[in-house]
SELUMLUM-276840 format. One record per residue: residue in three letters; x, y, z of N, C-alpha, C in turn. Coordinates in steps of 0.1 Angstrom, whole numbers, padded with zeros to 4 digits. Atoms other than C-alpha are relative to their C-alpha. Layout:
% residues N
Ala/X/Y/Z/X/Y/Z/X/Y/Z
...
END
This chain:
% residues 132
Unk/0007/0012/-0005/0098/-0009/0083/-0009/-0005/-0011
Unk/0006/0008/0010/0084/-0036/0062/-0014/-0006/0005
Unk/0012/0007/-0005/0049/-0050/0063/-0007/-0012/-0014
Unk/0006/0013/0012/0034/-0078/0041/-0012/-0011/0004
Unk/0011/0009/-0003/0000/-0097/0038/-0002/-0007/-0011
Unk/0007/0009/0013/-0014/-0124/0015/-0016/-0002/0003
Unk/0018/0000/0003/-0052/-0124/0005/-0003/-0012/-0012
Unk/0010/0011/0011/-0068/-0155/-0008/-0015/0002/-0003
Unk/0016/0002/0007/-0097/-0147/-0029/-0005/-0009/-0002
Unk/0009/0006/0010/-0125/-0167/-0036/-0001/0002/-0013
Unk/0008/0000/0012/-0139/-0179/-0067/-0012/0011/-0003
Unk/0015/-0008/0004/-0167/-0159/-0082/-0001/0010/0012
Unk/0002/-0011/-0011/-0165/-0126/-0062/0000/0011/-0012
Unk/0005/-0012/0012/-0178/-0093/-0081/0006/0011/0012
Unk/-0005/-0007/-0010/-0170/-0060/-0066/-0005/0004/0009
Unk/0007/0005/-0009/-0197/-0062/-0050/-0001/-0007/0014
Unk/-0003/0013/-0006/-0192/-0090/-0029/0020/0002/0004
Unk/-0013/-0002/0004/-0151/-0078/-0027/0004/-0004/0017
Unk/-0004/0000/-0014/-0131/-0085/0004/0007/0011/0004
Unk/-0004/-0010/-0008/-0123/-0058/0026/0009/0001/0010
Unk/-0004/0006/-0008/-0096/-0061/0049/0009/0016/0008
Unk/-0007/-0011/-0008/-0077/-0033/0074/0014/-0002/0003
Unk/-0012/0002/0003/-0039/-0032/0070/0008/0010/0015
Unk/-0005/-0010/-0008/-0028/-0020/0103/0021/0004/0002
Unk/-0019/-0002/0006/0010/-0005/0104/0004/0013/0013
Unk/-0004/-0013/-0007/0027/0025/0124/0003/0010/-0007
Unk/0003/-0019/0008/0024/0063/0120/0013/0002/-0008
Unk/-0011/-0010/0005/0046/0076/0094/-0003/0003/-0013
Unk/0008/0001/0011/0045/0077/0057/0005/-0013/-0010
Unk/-0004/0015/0010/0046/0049/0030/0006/0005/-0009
Unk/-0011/-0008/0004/0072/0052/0008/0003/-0009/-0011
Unk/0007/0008/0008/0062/0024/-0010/-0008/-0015/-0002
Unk/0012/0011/0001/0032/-0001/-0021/0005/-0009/-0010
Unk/-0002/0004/0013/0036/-0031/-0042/-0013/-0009/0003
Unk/0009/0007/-0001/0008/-0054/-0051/0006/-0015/-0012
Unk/-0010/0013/0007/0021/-0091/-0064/-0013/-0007/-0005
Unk/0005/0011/0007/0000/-0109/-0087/0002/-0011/-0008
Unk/-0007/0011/0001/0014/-0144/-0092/-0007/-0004/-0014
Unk/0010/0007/0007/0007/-0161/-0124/-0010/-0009/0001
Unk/0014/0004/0002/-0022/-0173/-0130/-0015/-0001/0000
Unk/0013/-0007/0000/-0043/-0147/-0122/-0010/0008/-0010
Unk/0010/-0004/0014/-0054/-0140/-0157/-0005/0012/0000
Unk/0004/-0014/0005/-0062/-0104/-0153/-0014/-0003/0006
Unk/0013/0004/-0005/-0091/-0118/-0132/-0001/0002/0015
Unk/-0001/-0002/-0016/-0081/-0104/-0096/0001/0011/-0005
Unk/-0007/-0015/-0002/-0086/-0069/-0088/0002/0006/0012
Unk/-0007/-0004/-0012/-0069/-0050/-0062/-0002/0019/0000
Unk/-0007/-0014/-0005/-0068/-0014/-0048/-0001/0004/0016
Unk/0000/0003/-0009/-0056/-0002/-0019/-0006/0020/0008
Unk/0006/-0012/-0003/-0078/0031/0004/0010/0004/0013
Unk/-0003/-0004/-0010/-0074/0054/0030/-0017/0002/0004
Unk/0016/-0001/-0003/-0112/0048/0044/-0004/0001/-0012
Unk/0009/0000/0008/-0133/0062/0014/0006/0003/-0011
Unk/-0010/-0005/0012/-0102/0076/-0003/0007/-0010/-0010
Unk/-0008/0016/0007/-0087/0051/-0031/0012/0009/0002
Unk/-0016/-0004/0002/-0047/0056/-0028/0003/0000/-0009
Unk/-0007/0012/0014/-0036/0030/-0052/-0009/-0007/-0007
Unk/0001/-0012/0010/-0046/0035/-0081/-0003/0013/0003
Unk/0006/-0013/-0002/-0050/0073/-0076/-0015/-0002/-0006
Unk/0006/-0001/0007/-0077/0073/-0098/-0011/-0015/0006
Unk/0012/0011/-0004/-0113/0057/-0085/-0004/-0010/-0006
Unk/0003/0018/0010/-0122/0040/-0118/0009/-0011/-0006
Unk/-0011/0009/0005/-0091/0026/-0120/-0001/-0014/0011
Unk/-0006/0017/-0009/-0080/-0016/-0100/0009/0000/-0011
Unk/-0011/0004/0005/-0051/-0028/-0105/-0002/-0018/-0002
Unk/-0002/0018/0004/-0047/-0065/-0122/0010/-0005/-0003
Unk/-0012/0006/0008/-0023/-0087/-0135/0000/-0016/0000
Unk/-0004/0017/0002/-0010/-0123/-0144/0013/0003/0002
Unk/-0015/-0001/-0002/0028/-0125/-0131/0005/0015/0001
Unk/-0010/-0012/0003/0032/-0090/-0126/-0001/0009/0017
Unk/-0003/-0003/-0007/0046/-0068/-0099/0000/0017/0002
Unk/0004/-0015/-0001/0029/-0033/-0091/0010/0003/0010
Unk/-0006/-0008/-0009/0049/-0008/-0076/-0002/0012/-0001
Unk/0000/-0010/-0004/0039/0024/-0060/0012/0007/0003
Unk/-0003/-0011/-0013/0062/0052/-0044/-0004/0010/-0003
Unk/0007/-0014/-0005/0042/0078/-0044/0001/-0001/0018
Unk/0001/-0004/-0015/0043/0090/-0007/-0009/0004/0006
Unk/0015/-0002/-0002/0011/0089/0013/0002/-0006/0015
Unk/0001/-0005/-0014/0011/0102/0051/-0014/-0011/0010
Unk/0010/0003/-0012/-0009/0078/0078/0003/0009/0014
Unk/-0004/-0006/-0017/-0012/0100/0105/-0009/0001/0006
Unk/0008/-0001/-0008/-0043/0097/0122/-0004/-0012/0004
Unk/0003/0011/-0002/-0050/0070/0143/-0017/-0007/-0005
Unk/-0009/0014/-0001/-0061/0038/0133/0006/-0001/-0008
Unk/-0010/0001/0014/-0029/0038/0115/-0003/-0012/-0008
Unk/-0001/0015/0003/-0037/0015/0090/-0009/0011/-0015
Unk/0014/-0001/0011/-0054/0015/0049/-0003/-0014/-0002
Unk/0009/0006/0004/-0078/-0008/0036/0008/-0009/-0014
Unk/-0004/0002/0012/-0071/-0033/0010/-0018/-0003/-0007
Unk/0014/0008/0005/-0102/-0044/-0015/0007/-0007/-0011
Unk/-0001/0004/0007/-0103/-0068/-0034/-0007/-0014/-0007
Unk/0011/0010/0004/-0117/-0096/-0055/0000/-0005/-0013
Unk/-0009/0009/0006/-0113/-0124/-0077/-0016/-0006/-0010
Unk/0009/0006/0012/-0139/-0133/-0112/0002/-0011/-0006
Unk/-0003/0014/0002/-0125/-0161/-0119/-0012/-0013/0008
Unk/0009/0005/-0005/-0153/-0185/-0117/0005/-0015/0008
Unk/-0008/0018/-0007/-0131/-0220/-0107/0005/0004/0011
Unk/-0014/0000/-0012/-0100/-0209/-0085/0002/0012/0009
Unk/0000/-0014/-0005/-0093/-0188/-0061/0015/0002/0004
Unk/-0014/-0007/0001/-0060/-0167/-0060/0001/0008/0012
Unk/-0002/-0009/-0013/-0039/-0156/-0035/0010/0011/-0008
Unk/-0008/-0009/0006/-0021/-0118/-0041/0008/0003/0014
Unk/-0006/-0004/-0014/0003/-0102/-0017/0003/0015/-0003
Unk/-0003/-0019/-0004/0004/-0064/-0003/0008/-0003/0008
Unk/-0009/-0001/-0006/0037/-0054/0006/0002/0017/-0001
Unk/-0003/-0016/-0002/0042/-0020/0025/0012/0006/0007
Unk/-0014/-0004/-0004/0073/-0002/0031/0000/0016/0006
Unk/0006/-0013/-0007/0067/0027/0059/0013/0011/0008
Unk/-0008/-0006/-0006/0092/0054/0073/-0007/0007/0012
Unk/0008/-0004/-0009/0077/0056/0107/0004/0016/0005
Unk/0003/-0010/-0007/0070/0091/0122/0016/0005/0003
Unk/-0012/-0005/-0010/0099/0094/0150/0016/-0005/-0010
Unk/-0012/0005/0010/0124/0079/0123/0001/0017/-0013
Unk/0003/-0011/0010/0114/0111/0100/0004/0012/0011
Unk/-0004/-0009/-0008/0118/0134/0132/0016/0001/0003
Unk/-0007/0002/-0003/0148/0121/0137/0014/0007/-0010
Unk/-0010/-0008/0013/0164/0132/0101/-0004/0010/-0003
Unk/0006/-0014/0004/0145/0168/0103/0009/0004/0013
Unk/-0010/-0004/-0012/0164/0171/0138/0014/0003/-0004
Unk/-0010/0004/0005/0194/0158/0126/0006/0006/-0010
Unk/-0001/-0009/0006/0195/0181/0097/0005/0011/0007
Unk/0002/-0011/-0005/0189/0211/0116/0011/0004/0007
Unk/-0014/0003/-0009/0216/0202/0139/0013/0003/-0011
Unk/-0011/-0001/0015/0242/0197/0107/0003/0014/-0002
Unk/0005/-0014/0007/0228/0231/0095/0007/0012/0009
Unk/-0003/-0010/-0006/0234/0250/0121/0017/0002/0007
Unk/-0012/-0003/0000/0270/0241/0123/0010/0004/-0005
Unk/-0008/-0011/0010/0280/0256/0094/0004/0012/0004
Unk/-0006/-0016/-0008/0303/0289/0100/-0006/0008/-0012
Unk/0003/-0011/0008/0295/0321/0082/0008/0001/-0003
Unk/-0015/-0007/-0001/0322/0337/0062/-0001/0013/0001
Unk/-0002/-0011/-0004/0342/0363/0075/-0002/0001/0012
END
């Protein structure tokens, strides 16, 4: 299952001041994040994406992610399983003139879809003969 949002930053936003937004989705695990920053954003938008207080994306807290024309892509795999399925984006735009839009796109292998090929296996598995 695919999910996708666009965020239009303001001008003049610190991180401080950052937008905060809740990315709601269904239980399973993500399988992969990208974050699109269209030219023009001069290395003047930054982005990362949490799980509440946890940063995901970038692993790493003092890291955001930026760019001008460029196209972040996660798969690392990162389990929503407690309800409100959903992470957090932050973000926020220094650019003192214009404000840019970025887009979060999430790609999720829901729950019962994952049960379904641990079942499914199992099944397979247990058809095999023994020899002799």
């Amino acid at each position: 299952m695919y999910y996708a949002w666009n965020f239009t930053l303001a001008a003049d936003q610190s991180e401080a001041t950052k937008t905060v937004t809740d990315l709601y989705m269904e239980k399973g695990t993500i399988t992969r994040a990208e974050i699109i920053f269209p030219v023009g954003c001069a290395n003047l938008v930054f982005a990362h994406l949490n799980d509440a207080l946890h940063q995901v994306w970038p692993k790493e807290p003092i890291f955001k992610f930026i760019g001008d024309g460029a196209n972040i892509i996660c798969t690392d795999e990162y389990e929503i399983k407690e309800p409100p399925f959903m992470i957090q984006f932050h973000g926020w735009n220094t650019d003192e003139i214009y404000a840019h839009t970025i887009t979060v796109r999430i790609q999720i292998l829901p729950a019962k879809e994952i049960l379904h090929k641990v079942i499914g296996s199992i099944i397979d598995y247990s058809k095999l003969k023994r020899p002799g």
